[in-house]
C-alpha positions as CSV (number, residue, x, y, z in Angstrom):
1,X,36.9,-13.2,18.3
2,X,37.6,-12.3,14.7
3,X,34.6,-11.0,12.5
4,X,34.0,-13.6,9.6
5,X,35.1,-12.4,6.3
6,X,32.4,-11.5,4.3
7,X,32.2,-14.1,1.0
8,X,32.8,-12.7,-2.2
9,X,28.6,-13.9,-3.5
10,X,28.8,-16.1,-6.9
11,X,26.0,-18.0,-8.5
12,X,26.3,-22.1,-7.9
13,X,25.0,-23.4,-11.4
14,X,23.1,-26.4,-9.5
15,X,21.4,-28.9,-11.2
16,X,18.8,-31.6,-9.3
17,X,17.9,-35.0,-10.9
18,X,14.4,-35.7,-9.0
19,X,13.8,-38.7,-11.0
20,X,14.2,-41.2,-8.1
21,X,12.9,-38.6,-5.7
22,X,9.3,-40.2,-4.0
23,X,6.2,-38.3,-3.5
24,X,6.9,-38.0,0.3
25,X,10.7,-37.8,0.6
26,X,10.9,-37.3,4.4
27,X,9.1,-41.2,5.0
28,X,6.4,-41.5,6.8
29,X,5.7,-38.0,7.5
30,X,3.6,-36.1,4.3
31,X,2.9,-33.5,6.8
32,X,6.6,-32.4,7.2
33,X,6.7,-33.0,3.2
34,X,4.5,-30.9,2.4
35,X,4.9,-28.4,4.9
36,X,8.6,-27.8,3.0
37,X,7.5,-28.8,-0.5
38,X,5.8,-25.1,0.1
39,X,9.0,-23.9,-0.7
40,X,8.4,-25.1,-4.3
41,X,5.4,-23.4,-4.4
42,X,6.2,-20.2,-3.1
43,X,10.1,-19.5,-4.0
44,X,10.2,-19.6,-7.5
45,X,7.7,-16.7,-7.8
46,X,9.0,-14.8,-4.9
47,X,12.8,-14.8,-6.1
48,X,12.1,-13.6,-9.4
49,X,10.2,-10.9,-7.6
50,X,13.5,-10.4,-6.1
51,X,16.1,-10.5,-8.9
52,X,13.6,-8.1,-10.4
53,X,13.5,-5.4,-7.9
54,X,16.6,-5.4,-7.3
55,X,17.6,-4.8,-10.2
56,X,15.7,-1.4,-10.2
57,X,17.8,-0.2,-7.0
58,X,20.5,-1.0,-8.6
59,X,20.9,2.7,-10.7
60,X,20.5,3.8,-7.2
61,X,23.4,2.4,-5.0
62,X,26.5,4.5,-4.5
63,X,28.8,2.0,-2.8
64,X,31.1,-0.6,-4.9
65,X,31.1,-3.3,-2.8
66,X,27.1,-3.5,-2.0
67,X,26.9,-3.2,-5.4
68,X,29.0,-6.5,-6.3
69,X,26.7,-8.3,-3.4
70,X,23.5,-7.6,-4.7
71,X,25.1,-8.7,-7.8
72,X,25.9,-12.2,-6.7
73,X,22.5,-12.1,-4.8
74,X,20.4,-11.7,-8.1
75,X,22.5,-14.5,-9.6
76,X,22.3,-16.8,-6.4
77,X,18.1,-16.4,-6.3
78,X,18.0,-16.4,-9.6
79,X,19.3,-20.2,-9.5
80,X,17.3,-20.8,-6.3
81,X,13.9,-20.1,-8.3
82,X,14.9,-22.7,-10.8
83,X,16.3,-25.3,-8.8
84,X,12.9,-25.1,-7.1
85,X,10.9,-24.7,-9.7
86,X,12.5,-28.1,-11.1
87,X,11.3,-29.5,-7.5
88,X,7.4,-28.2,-8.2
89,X,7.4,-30.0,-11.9
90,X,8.4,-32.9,-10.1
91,X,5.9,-32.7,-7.9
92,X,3.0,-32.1,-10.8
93,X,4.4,-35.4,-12.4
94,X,3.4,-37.6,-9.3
95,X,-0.1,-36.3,-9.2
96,X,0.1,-33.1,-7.6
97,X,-0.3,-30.3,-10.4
98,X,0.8,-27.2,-8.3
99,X,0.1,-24.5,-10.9
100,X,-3.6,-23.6,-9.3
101,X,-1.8,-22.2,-5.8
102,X,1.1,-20.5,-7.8
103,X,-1.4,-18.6,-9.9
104,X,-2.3,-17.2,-6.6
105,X,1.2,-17.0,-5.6
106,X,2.3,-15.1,-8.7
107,X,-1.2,-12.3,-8.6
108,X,0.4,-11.9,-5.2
109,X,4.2,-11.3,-6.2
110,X,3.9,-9.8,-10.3
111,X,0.0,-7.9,-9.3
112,X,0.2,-6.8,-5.5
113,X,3.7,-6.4,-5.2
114,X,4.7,-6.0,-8.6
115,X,5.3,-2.4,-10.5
116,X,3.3,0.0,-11.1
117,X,2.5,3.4,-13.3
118,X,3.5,6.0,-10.8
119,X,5.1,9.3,-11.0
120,X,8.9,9.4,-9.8
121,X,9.2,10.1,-6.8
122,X,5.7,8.0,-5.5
123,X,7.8,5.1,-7.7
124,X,10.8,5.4,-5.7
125,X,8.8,4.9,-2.4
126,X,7.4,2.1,-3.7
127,X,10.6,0.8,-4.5
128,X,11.9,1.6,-0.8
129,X,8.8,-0.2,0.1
130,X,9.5,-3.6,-1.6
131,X,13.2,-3.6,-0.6
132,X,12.4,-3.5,3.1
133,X,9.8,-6.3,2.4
134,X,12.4,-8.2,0.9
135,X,15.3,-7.6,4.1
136,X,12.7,-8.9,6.1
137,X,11.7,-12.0,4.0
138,X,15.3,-12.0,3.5
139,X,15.7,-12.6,7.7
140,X,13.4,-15.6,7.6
141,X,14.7,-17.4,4.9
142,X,18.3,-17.3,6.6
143,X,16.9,-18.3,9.6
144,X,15.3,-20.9,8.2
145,X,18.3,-21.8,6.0
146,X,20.4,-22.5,9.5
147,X,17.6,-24.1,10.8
148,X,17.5,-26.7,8.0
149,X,21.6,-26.8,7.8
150,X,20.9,-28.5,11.5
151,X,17.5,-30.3,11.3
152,X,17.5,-33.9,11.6
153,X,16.2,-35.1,8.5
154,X,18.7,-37.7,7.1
155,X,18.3,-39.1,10.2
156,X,14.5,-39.8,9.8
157,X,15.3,-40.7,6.1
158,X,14.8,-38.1,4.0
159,X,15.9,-38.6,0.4
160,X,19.4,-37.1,0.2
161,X,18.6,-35.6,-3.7
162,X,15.8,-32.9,-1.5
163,X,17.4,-32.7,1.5
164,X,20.7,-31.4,-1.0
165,X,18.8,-29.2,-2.6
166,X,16.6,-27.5,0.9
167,X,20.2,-27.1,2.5
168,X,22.1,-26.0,-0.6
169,X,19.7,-23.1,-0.5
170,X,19.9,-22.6,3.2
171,X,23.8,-22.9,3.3
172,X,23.1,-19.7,0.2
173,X,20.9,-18.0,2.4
174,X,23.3,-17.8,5.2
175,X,25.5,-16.7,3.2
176,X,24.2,-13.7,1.6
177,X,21.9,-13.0,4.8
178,X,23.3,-9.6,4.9
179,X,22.8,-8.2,1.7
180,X,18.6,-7.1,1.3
181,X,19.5,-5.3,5.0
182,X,22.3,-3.5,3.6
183,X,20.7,-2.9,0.4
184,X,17.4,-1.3,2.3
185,X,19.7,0.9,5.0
186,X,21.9,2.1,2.0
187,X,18.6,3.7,0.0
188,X,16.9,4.7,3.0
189,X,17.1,2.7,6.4
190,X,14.1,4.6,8.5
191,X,13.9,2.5,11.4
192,X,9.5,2.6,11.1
193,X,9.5,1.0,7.5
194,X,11.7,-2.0,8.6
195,X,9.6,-2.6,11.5
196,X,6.0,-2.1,9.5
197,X,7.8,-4.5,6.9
198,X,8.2,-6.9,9.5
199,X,5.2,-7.0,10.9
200,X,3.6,-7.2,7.2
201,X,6.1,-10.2,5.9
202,X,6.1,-12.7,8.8
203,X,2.1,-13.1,9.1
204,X,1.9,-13.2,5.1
205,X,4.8,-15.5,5.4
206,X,3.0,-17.7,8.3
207,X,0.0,-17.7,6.1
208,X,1.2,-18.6,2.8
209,X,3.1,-21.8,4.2
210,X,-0.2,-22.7,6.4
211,X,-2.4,-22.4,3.5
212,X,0.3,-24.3,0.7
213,X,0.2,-27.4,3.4
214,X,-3.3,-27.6,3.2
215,X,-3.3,-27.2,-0.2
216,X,-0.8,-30.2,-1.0
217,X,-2.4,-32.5,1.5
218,X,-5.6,-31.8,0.2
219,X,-3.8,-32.7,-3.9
220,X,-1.9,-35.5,-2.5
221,X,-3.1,-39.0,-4.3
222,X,-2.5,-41.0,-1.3
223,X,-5.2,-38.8,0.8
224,X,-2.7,-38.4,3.9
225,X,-5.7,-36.5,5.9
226,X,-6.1,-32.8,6.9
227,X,-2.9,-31.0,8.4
228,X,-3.2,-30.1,12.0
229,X,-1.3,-27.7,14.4
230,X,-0.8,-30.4,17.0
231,X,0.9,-33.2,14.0
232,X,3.2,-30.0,13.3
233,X,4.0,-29.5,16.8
234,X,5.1,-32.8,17.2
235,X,7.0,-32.7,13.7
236,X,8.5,-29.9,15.6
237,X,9.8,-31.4,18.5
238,X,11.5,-34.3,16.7
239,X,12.9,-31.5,14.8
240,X,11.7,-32.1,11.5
241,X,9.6,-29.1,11.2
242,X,10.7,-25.0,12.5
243,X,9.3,-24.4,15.7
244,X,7.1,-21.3,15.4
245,X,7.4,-19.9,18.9
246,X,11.3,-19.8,17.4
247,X,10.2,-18.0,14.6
248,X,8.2,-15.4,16.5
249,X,11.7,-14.9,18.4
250,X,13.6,-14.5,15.4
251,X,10.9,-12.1,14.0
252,X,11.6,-10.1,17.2
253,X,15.5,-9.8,17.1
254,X,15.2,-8.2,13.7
255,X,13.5,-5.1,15.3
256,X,15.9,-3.2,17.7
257,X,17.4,-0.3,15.2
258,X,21.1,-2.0,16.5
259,X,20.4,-5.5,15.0
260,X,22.3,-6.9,12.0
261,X,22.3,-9.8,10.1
262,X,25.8,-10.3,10.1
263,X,25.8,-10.9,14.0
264,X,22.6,-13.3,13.6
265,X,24.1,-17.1,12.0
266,X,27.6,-18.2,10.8
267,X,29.2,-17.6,7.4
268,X,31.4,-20.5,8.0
269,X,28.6,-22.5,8.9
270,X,27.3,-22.4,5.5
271,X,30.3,-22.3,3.5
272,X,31.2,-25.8,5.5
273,X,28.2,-27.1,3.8
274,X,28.6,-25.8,0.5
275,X,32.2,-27.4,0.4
276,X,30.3,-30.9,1.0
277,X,26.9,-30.6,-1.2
278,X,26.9,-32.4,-3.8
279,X,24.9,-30.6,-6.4
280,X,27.3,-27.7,-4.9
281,X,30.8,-29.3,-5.7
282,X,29.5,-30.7,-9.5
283,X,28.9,-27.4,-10.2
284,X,32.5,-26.5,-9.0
285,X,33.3,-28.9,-11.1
């Protein structure tokens, strides 16, 4: 079989209107709301800490092409942090102000993670640092972006305006799913940083979803209840939710020093979506 040809990666200028979008837009289920109203909370920071690193390495990369990708990457999260942060006022006007988590959110992304005074070459290991953070955030979001191009939602009624907008970003995800790992193996690429990255990124990642879920159940107005493991299991097996013993595989298959993104998900499969979206195609438009 033919490799896919790699897409030439351009911003979609997107645009949302969540006026008729309810409080919980998958029906019935808050749990599986929340659970990916997270993404609201979370992305928006996260992807600005991406544009913004990235635009550090970029002085630093030596090869055309990667250059033009991580190019169209800054532009495509760019968009992705305001299309959800569009999502999380919405969210505040129904009752559920989400600024108190995102403070916590942004200490974690512009303080922890976020530059510092350091001489050169101590700065440029930190940058090395952050970049292989980001490839391996960067694996979980396009695993989760083909999970979500796939999940049953609009069958158990989710409103179409979110569901758009969660597998616009996915389809994007896919997409450019190559570019942080490229990125990180063309400034450095020692096998033992990826790996430590890894195993840094998906239990902070695990954690900051757990912990967002609580949080919004816990704001909600209509008091759904406490989230529990066994209701997200179940959301799980309907589909509606990631299954986690999935994720811990997919942490897994990014270890091996012979993986690749490009051999993990299909281009075409996103680009199939992208041609349909609807926020996608107005902005063709």
């Amino acid at each position: 079989m033919l490799p896919e040809p790699a897409p030439v990666l351009a911003a979609r200028d997107v645009a949302f209107d969540w006026t008729a979008v309810p409080l919980h837009w998958v029906p019935g289920e808050p749990l599986v709301t929340h659970v990916m109203n997270t993404l609201h909370l979370v992305l928006p920071e996260g992807e600005r800490w991406f544009v913004e690193v990235f635009g550090h390495a970029l002085p630093h990369i030596r090869d055309d092409a990667l250059r033009a990708d991580v190019l169209g990457f800054i532009g495509q999260e760019a968009v992705h942090a305001e299309a959800h942060q569009g999502a999380a006022d919405h969210l505040a006007a129904q009752g559920v102000d989400p600024e108190p988590f995102v403070a916590q959110v942004r200490w974690l992304f512009r303080v922890l993670l976020g530059d510092r005074d350091l001489p050169a070459p101590v700065a440029h290991q930190w940058l090395l640092e952050r970049l292989a953070i980001i490839a391996a955030i960067e694996h979980f979001t396009a695993v989760l972006g083909r999970w979500v191009l796939r999940a049953p939602l609009d069958r158990a009624g989710a409103d179409p305006t979110m569901l758009d907008l969660l597998r616009w970003h996915g389809a994007e995800e896919v997409e450019h799913r190559s570019v942080a790992f490229d990125l990180y193996q063309h400034l450095d690429g020692r096998p033992l940083r990826r790996v430590r990255a890894m195993a840094v990124a998906g239990p902070v990642l695990l954690w900051l979803f757990a912990r967002s879920a609580r949080w919004l159940m816990a704001q909600d107005p209509t008091r759904p209840g406490r989230p529990t493991w066994r209701a997200a299991r179940r959301a799980a097996r309907l589909g509606l939710l990631p299954d986690l013993g999935e994720l811990l595989v997919a942490g897994l298959r990014y270890l091996p020093r012979s993986y690749h993104p490009a051999d993990d998900g299909s281009t075409d499969e996103a680009t199939a979506y992208l041609a349909t979206s609807p926020a996608a195609r107005a902005a063709a438009r």
